[in-house]
C-alpha positions in Angstrom: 69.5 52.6 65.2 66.5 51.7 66.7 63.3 54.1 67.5 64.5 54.1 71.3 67.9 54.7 70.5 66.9 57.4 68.4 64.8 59.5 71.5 67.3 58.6 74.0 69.8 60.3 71.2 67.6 63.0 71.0 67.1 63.8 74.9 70.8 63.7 75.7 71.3 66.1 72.6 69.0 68.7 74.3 70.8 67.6 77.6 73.9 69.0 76.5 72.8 71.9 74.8 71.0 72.9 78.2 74.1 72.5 80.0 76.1 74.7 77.4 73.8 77.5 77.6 73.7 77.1 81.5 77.6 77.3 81.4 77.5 80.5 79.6 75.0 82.5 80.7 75.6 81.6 84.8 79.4 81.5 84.8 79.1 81.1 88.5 76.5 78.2 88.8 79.7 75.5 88.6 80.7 77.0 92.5 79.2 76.2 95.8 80.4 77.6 99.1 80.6 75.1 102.0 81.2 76.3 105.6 81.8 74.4 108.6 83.5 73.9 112.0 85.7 70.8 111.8 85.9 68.5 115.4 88.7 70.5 116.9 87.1 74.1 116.7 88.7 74.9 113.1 86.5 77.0 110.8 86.3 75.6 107.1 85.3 77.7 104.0 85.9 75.5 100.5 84.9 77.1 97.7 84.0 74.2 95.3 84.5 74.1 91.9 84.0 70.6 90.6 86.2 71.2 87.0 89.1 72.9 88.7 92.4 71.2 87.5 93.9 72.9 91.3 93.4 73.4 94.8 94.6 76.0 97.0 94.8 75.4 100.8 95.5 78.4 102.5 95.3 79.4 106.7 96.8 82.7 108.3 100.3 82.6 109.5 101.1 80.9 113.0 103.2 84.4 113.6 101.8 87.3 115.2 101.8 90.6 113.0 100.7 90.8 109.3 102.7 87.9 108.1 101.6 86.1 105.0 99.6 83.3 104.8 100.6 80.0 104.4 99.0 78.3 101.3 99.6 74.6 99.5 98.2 74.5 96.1 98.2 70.8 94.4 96.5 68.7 91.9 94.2 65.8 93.2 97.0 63.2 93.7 99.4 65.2 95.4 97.1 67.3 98.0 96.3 65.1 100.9 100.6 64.3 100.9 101.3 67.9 100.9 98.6 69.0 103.7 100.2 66.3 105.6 103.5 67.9 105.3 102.4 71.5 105.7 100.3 70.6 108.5 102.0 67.7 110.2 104.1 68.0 113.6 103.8 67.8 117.4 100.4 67.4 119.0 101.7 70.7 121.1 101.2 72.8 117.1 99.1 75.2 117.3 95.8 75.1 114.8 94.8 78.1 112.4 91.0 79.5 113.4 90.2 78.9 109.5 91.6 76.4 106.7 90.4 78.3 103.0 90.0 75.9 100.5 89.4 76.7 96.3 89.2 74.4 93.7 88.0 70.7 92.9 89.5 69.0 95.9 86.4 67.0 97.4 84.9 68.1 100.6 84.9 65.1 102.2 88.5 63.7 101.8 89.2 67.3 103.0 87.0 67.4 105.9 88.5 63.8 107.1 91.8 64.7 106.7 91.7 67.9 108.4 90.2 66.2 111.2 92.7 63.7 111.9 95.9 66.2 111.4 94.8 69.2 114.0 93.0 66.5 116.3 93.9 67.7 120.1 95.3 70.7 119.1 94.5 74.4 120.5 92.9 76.5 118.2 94.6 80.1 117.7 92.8 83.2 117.9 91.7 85.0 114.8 94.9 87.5 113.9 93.5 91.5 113.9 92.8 93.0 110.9 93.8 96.8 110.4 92.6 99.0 108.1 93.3 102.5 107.1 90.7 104.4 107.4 90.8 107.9 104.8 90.2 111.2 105.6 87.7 111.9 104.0 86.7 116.1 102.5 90.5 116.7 102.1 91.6 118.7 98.6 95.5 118.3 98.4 97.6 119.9 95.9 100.8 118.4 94.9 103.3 119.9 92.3 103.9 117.5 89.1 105.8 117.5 85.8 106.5 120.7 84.1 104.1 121.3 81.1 101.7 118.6 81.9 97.7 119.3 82.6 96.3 118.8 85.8 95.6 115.3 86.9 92.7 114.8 89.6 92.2 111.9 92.0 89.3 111.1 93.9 89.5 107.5 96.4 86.5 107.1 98.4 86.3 104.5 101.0 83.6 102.0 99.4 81.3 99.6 102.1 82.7 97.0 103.6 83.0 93.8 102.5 80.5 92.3 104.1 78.1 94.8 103.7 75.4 93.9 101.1 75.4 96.9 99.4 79.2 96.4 98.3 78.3 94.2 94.7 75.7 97.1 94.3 78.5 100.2 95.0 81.0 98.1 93.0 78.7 98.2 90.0 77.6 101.5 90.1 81.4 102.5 90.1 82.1 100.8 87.2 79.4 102.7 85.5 80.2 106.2 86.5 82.5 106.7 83.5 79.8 107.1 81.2 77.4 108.3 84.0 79.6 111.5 84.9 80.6 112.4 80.7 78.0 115.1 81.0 80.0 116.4 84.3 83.7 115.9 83.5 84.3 113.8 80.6 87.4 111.4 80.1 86.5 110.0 84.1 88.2 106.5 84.4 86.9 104.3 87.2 88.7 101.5 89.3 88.9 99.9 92.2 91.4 99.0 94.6 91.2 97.0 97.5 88.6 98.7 99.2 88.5 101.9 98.0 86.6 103.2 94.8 89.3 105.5 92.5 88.3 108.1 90.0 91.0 109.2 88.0 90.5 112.5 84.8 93.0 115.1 83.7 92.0 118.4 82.8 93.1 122.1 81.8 95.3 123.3 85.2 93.5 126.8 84.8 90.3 125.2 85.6 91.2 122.2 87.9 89.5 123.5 90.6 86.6 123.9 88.3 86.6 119.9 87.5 87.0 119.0 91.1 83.3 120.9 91.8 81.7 119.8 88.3 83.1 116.0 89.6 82.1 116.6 93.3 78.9 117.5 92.3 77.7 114.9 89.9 78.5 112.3 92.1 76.5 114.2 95.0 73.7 113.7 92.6 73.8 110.5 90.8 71.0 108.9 92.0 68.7 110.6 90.2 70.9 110.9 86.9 69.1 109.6 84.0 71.8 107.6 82.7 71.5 104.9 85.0 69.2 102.2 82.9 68.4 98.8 83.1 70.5 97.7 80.6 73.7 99.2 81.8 74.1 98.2 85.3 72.9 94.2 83.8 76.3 95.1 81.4 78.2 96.6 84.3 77.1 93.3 86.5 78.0 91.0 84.1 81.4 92.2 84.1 82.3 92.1 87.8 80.6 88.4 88.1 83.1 87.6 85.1 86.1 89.5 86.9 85.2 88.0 90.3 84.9 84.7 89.0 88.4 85.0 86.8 89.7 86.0 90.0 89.1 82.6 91.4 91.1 80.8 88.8 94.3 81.8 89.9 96.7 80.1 92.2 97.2 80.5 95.0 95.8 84.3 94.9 91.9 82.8 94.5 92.7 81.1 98.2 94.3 84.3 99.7 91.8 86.4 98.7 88.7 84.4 100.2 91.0 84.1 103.3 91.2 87.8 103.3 87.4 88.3 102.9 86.8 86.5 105.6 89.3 87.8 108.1 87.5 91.4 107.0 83.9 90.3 107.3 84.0 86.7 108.0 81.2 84.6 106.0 79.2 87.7 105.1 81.8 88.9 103.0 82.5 85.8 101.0 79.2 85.2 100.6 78.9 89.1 99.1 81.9 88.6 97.2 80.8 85.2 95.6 77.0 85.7 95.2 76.7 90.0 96.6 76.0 90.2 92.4 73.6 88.0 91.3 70.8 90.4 93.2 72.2 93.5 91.7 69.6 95.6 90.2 68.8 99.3 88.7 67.0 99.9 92.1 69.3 98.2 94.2 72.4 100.6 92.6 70.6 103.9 92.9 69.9 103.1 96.9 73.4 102.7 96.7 74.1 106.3 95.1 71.7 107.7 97.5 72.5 106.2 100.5 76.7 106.0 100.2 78.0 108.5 98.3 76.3 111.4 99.5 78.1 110.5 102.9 81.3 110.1 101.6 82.8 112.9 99.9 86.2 111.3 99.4 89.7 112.2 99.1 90.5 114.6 96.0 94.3 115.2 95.0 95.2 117.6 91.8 98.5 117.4 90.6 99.8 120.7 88.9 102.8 121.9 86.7 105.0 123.6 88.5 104.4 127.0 87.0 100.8 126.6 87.9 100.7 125.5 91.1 97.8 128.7 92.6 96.4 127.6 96.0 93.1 129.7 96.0 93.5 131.2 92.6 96.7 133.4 94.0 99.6 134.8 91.8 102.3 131.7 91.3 106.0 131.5 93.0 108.4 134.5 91.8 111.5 132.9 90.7 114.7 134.5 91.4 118.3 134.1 90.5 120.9 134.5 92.9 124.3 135.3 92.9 125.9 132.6 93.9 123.8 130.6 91.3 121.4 129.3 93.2 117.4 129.4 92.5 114.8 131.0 94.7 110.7 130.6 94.9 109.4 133.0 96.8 105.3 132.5 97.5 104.1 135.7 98.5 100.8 136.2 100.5 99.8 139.3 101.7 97.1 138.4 104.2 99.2 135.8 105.8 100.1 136.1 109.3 103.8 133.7 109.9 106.1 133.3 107.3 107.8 130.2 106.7 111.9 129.9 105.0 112.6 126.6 103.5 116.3 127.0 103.9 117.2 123.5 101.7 114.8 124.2 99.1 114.8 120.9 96.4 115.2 122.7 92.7 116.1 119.9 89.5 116.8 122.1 86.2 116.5 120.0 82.9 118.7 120.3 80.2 117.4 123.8 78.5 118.0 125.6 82.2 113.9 125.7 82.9 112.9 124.3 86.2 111.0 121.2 86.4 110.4 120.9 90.1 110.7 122.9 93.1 109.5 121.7 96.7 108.2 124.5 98.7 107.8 124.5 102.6 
């Protein structure tokens, strides 16, 4: 080998040992987001990711209502034959307001073809979006499993998804588990849709005891200790790694940028893709400060039957009658109308101790 041979050797060895350690530290550098309006007033989002063996093609349903969306997920060789079928018809067809694209298709080919298929075609209006909105402050008791401890819920309505303080929120939740040991300890955090979820379990003669200690350590959070550098970098690291898993399955990866966008348009793919990369200690204690506070949530305790107490009061009296039926009777002194559940729902187990009784 000559000398020359040997340096170029040597440069492409520190080549690929660059692009190894790029790979693995920025697991979201391989993606690029690419927005446009095609020629006949059709909005397209690709999310590009050169070393996908897939692509997902997906576009809201022609129907009116909340039908599902239509998606066509191919390798390279088969994907312009099946957006010609999927898309193909009479000039009179009606085109989607937005084509989603993820994976390795290229942007081009995509961007020609797309053209040529919905050419003189009207353009349908964006479908609504509906969202329920919680009722936030509520405490609902609900009766549960006979000898089980009390199980508390609390679902707080996180920012939208276009908001750029959602990566930030979404972080922070996934920290308050350790954050909130001091205040109620055995918290589990998730997140569902867009709602944040705080799930514990706890004695039921001091449920109502948890909910406060758990109310108020998220009330004041932003200035807990516990939230350090080098946990919310952890915390980030491990939503960009389950945001950008979520982009490896098909067709889910396509249905769920097609649902961003239909929330929040391009804002909210943008925060879902990138949102992360500027999350920061700073930037999640604004968001403890400036969100939660607001939003006290929705809080449900479930409770064994025999200790089901609204407002610490004496529990159902239980009586047998004649005819073999079972009776609760809630008694409240101070209460002005009475209410008599004439069906009441009782289910005995095996041992003749009652597991459930629905009260009205």
């Amino acid at each position: 080998m000559t000398p020359a041979m040997k340096v170029q050797s040597a440069y492409l060895q520190c080549f690929l040992s660059f692009a190894i350690v790029l790979c693995v530290t920025s697991p979201i550098a391989a993606q690029a987001l690419y927005v446009d309006r095609l020629e006949s007033g059709v909005e397209l989002l690709v999310v590009a990711q050169p070393l996908a063996d897939a692509t997902t093609v997906v576009w809201p349903s022609p129907g009116e209502g909340d039908g599902a969306p239509i998606a066509v997920t191919s390798g390279g060789l088969t994907l312009v034959a099946n957006l010609e079928a999927a898309l193909g018809g009479e000039e009179t067809v009606v085109s989607p307001p937005v084509i989603v694209a993820v994976g390795g298709a290229s942007i081009s080919d995509l961007r020609t073809l797309l053209d040529r298929i919905l050419a003189n075609r009207p353009v349908a209006s964006t479908p609504p979006h509906s969202e329920e909105l919680l009722v936030e402050g509520r405490l609902e008791r609900r009766l549960g499993v006979a000898g089980s401890d009390a199980e508390i819920l609390l679902e707080v309505d996180l920012p939208a998804p276009r908001e750029p303080t959602r990566s930030a929120t979404e972080v922070l939740w996934d920290l308050l588990p350790d954050i909130l040991v001091d205040d109620l300890a055995g918290v589990r955090s998730r997140i569902d849709g867009n709602r944040g979820l705080l799930e514990a379990r706890a004695d039921f003669a001091s449920a109502d005891i948890s909910v406060s200690q758990l109310r108020l350590g998220l009330a004041r959070i932003a200035e807990n200790p516990a939230i350090k550098e080098g946990l919310v970098e952890a915390a980030a690291r491990r939503l960009r790694v389950r945001r950008q898993a979520s982009l490896e399955e098909h067709p889910q990866s396509a249905e769920l940028i097609l649902d961003l966008w239909l929330q929040g348009g391009v804002d909210a793919v943008r925060e879902f893709l990138f949102g992360v990369d500027g999350v920061t200690t700073q930037t999640g204690r604004s968001a403890a400060s400036n969100w939660l506070p607001q939003h006290p949530g929705n809080v449900v305790v479930t409770l064994p039957p025999r200790s089901f107490n609204p407002r610490f009061a004496s529990p159902p009296a239980m009586l047998q009658l004649e005819s073999g039926l079972t009776a609760a009777v809630l008694e409240r002194s101070g209460a002005p109308l009475a209410t008599l559940c004439m069906r009441p729902v009782v289910v005995p187990d095996l041992d003749d101790e009652l597991a459930a009784t629905v009260l009205a």
